[in-house]
N, C-alpha and C positions, 0 to 999 in steps of 0.2 A: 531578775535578781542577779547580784554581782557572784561574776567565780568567787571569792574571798569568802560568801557567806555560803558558801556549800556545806551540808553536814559530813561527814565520813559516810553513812552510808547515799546518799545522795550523788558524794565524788564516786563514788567504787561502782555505782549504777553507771554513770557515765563512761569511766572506763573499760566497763565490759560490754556495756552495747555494741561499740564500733564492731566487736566478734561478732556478735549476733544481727544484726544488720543486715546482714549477704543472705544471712538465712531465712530473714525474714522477710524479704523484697521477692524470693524465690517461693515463700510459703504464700503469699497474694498473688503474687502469677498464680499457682495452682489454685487457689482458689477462685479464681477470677473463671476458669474452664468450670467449674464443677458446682460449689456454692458459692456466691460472691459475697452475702452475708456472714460467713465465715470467718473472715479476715480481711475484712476491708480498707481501702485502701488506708492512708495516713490522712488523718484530719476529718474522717469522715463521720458523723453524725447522722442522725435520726433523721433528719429535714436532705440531707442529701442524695440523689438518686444514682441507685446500681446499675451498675452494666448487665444487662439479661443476655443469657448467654443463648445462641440457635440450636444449641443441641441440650438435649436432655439425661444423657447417658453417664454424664459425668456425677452428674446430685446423685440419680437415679445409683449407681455402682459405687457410691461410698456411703449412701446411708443403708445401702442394703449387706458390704462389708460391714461396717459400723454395727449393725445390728447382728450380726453373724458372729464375729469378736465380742459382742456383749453376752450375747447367748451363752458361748464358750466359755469366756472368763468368768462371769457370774449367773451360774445354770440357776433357773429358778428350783424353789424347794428342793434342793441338792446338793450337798457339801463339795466346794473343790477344794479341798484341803484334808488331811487328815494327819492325826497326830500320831506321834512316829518314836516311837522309844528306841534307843538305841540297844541292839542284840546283846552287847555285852549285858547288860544291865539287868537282862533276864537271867541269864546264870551266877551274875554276883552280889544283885542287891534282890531279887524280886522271885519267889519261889513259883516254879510251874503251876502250881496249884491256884496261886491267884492270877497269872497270866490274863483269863479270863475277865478278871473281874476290873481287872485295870483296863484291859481294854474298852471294856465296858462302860468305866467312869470319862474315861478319854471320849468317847462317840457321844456320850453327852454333854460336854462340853464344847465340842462342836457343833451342834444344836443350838446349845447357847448363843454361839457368836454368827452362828446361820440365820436363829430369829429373828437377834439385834441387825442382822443387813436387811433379812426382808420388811422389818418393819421403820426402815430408813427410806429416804430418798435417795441413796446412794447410787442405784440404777441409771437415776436421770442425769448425775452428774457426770458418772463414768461413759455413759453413751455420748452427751457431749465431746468428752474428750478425747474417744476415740475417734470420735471425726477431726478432731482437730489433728488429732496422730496422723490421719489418714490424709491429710491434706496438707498440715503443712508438717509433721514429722516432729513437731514437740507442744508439750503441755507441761503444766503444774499443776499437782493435788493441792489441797490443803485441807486436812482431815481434824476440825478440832469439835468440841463437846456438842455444835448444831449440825455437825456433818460434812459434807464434800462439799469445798470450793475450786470452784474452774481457773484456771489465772490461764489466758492466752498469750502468745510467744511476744506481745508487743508489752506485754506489763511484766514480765521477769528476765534476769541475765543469770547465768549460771554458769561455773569451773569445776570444771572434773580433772581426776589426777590420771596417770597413764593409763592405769586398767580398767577408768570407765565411770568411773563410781563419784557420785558429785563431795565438793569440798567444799563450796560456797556458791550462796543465794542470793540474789537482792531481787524482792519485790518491790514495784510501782503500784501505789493502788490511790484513789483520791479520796478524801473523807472532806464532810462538810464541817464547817468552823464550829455549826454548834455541836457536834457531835465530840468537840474535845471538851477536856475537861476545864474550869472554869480557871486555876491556878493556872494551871502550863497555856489557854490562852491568852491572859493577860502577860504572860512572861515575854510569847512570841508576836504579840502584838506590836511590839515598839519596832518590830522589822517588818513590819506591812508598810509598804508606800501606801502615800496620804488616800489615793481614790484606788487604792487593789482590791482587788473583788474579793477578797479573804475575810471582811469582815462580816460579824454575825448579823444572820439574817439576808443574806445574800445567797442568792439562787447559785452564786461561784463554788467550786471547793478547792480544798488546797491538797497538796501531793505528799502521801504518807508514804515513807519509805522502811522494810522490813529487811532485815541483814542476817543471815542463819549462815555459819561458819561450823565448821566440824574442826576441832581440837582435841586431836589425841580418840580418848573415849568416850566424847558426850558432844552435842550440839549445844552453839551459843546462840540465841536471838537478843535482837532490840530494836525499837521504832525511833521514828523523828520523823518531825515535823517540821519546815523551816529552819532548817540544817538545827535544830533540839531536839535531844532525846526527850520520848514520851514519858511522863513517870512511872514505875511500875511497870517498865514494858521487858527487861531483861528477866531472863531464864533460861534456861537450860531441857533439853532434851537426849532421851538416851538413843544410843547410838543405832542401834538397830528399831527406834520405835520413834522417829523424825514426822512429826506429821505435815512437815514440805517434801513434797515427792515430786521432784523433776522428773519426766517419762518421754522418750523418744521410741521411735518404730523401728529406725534401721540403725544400725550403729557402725559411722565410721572412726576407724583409728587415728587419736591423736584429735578429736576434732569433739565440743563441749558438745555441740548439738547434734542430732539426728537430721538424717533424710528423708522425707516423706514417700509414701505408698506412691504417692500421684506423681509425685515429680519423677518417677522413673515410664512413667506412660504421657506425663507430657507433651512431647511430640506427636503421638496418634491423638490428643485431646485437642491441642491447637490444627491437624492437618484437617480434623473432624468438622470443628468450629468455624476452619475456614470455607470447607466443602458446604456443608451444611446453609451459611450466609450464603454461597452465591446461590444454589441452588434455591432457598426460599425466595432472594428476590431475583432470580429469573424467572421461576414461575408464575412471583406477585405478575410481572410485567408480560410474560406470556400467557394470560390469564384474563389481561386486557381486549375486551371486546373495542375494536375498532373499525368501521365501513368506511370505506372511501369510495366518491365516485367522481366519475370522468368531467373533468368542468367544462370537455369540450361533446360530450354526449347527449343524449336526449334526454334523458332522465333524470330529474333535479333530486337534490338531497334534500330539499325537501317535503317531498313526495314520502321519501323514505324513512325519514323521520318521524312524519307523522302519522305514517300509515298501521293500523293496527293489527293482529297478531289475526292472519288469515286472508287479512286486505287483498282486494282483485285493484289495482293500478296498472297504468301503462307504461311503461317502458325496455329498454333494450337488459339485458342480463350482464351484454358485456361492458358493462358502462359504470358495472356496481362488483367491488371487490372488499373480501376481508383480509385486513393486517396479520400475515403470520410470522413468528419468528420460524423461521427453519435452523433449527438449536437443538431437535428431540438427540444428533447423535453425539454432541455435547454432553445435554443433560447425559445421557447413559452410559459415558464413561463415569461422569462425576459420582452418578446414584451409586454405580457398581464398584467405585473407591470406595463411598460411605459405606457399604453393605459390608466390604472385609473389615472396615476400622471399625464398626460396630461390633464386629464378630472379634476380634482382637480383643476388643477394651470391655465386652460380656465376659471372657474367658477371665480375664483381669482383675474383675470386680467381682466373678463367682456368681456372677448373674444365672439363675435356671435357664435362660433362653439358652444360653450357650453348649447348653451339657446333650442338648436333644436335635437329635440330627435330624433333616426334614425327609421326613420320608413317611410313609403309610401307616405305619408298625415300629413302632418302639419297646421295645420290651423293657418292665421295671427291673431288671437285674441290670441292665447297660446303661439306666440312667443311675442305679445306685453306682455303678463302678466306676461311671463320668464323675459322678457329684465328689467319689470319696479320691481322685486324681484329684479336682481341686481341691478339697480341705489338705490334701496333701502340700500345697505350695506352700500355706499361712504354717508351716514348722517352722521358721527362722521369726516369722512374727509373734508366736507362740512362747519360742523359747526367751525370749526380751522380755516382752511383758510379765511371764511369770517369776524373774528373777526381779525386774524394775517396779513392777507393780500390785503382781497380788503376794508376794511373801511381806516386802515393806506392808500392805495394806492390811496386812492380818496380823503381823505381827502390830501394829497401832491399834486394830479392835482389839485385842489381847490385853495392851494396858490398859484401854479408856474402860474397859468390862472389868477389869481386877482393881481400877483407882473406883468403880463404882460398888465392889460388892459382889456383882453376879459372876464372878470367876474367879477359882483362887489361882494362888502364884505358882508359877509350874517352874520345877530346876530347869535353866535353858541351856544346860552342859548333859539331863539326858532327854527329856522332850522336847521334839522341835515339829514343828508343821509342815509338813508336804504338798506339794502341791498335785490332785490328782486330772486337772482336767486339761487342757491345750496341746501339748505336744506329749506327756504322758497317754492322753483319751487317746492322742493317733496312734500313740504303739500298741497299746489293748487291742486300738481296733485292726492291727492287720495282724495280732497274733488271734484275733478270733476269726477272721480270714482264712489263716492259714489252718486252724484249729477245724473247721469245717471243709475247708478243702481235702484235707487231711482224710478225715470219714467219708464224706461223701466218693472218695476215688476208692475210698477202699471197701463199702457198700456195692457200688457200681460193678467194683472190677472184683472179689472177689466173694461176692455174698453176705446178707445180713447172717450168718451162721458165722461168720469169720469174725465181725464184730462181737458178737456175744459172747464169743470162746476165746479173744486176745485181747478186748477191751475194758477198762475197767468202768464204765458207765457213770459210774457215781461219781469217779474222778471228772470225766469227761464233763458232765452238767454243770461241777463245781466251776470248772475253768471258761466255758463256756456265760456262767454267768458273772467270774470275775472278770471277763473281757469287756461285759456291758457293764458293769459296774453295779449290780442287781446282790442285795441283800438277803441269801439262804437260809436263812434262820426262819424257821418255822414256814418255809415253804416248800423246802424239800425234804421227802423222808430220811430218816436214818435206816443205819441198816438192821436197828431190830422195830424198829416199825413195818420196814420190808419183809422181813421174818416172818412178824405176827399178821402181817396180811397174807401171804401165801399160806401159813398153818389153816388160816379160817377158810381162807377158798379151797386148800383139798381140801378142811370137812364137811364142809356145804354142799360138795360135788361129792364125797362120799356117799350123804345123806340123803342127797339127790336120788343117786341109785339105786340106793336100796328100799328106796320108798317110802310111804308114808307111815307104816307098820312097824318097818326097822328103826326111823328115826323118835316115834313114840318111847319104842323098847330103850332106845340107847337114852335117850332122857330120865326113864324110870330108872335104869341102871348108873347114871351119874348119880342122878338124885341120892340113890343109897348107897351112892361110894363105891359100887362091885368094878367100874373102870376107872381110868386116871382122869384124874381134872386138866385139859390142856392148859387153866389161866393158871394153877397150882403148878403145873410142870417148869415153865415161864420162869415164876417168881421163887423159885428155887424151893419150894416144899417136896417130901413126898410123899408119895400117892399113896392111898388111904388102902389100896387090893393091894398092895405086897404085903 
């Protein structure tokens, strides 16, 4: 097709690839170590064969990150998010008294938009993408009425402004001729060369191009097709609820696209890859059974040949030798390079093997305190994705559940959605660290007598179970449930001792009133003997 008949968004794809290009040449190297399926090369198809990589550690440590980020960002049967009223708004719009009960309509609403993900496929699409994060450092959502689509780094171009935040989109994506509509393909038919594989009924498809622009306060979209817009394809979206979500991993300044997980271990994956290739096929070839014997000896080869497994033959011994490579102190540098880079690129990938030191006795306190150093590193991956990913993501359930019915419209000047699981979960989790250390030393060092008399217990459980994120409502007592249980066990132990005679007596004397009723004392009546 001639430059001339370029659409607008068609030209503006073109000129923003050459950016992305470098990035995308660098996101197939990495993949080429790790999954080659991933991001395969350019041109490549169904019928064409991948490069199998010698080592395994590379697939092995991104889909096991991949799913570790999944777990995190979208916990199953678990809110990360939680809706968040602004303090002022309790003291100027919202009386203490129903505090309570607004909180309470808010956690269901949350539920709401918790069921509509788990009963989406959303999961499958998101774990996709975070490989794709992981490997080549950029992805696209696209979140409409059937759910999550994937768009890979080779079908979108993207521009973000200084502080990070995109301003424009062009997707690449191909749609089949008969999949347009009957007017607009007749329209763009007269620009199809005579034998172009664009016409109906053709296994070909042609290249539909999508353009999303941020203007001011709202998002503009439209299609085309053969440099023509599609009919009906312009609209608008609101600005914090875009359901095109360009997402990278690392973020550098001044630059549209992100860095990949991998491309910072790179090096160990290619030093890995190449260690690995010699060493299988030196083995292949040291591995090779080969006899040789003396063609100036007594003893023919084939004698030896065909002699079978215990055969008594005659001949000389030294006449008959086996091919060795002498290579074992070779090989054992190369093995013992493999063994740190594996041990490197486990630490990397958050691998279990890496957290357990070989030794006889591991104790599970030092593999929790290995395991929670690593989740400690994915903080800068955490904080990314919950600004790029799941507040955009929830804030788009939010209108697709409120254009549906099942959610009503919430003021977004004073409720807004938090995010509670990623790098939030990590700070909970070493103030409950510290929240246990805390007790435990002072248990240790100066007596459980010292906790009961400068501790507040109740407090301590509450905080304890807001570190793990554990919901107290009706599973811990209150303090006149605690009350009323201590009242009943002195009198049961009262009645204990005094036996079987005295606790008769004391029954007949409730029954007619002569002493106090303790469930009447409680409930504020008085007692019937004064």
């Amino acid at each position: 097709m001639a430059k001339a008949s370029l659409g607008k968004a068609e030209s503006r794809y073109r000129e923003l690839e050459t950016d992305r290009n470098p990035f995308l040449d660098r996101a197939r190297e990495c993949s080429k170590y790790t999954l080659p399926s991933l991001i395969p090369p350019d041109g490549h198809n169904g019928s064409t064969k991948l490069r199998t990589p010698f080592q395994g550690i590379g697939a092995r440590g991104t889909n096991n990150l991949a799913s570790k980020l999944l777990i995190t960002l979208l916990p199953p049967n678990s809110p990360f998010f939680r809706y968040q009223i602004d303090e002022s708004t309790y003291e100027e719009e919202v009386d203490a008294d129903l505090q309570t009960e607004v909180e309470q309509a808010l956690a269901k609403m949350e539920r709401v938009v918790m069921s509509d993900i788990e009963t989406s496929a959303d999961r499958v699409a998101v774990f996709e993408a975070l490989k794709h994060l992981i490997v080549g450092g950029n992805v696209l959502l696209f979140d409409d009425e059937n759910g999550l689509r994937v768009f890979h780094l080779d079908r979108f171009v993207c521009r973000r402004d200084p502080m990070g935040s995109p301003i424009e989109i062009v997707v690449h994506e191909t749609v089949s001729p008969d999949a347009l509509p009957e007017d607009f393909y007749k329209n763009i038919k007269r620009k199809l060369k005579k034998n172009d594989t664009g016409k109906r009924g053709s296994d070909k498809t042609l290249s539909l191009y999508t353009h999303i622009k941020r203007e001011q306060d709202k998002w503009t979209v439209y299609q085309e097709c053969v440099g023509e817009k599609v009919p009906e394809s312009d609209g608008t979206y609101p600005l914090d609820a875009c359901p095109w979500i360009p997402l990278r991993i690392n973020r550098i300044e001044g630059e549209d696209y992100g860095r990949s997980y991998v491309e910072e271990y790179l090096g160990d994956l290619k030093s890995l890859e190449a260690l690995m290739q010699a060493i299988v096929e030196g083995s292949a070839a040291a591995a090779k059974l080969l006899i040789l014997v003396d063609p100036n000896g007594t003893t023919r080869a084939k004698t030896i040949e065909n002699a079978p497994n215990g055969a008594v033959r005659e001949g000389n011994a030294d006449d008959v030798s086996i091919l060795q490579m002498d290579k074992f102190a070779d090989f054992r540098i190369a093995y013992q390079t493999i063994e740190m880079l594996t041990e490197r690129l486990s630490f990397a990938f958050l691998l279990n093997t890496s957290i357990q030191r070989n030794a006889e006795r591991v104790t599970a306190e030092e593999v929790r305190y290995m395991a929670g150093e690593l989740e400690d590193a994915l903080g800068g991956i955490y904080s990314i994705l919950s600004q790029e990913f799941q507040l955009p993501y929830v804030n788009r359930k939010m209108v697709k559940l409120q254009k549906q019915g099942a959610l009503p419209a919430l003021p977004k000047d004073i409720v807004k959605p938090s995010i509670i699981t990623g790098l939030e979960a990590l700070g909970r989790g070493h103030d409950r660290n510290k929240l246990v250390n805390f007790i435990t030393t002072l248990g240790q060092t100066l007596g459980p007598e010292v906790i009961q008399q400068y501790v507040h217990v109740d407090d301590a459980i509450a905080r304890l179970a807001l570190s793990d994120g554990i919901e107290t409502d009706g599973l811990i007592k209150t303090k006149e449930e605690i009350a009323q249980s201590q009242q009943q066990a002195q009198m049961q132990a009262m009645m204990h001792q005094l036996g079987p005679d005295a606790i008769q007596a004391f029954s007949q004397m409730a029954s007619s009133g002569a002493i106090p009723n303790p469930t009447a004392n409680q409930s504020g009546a008085k007692p019937t003997g004064e």
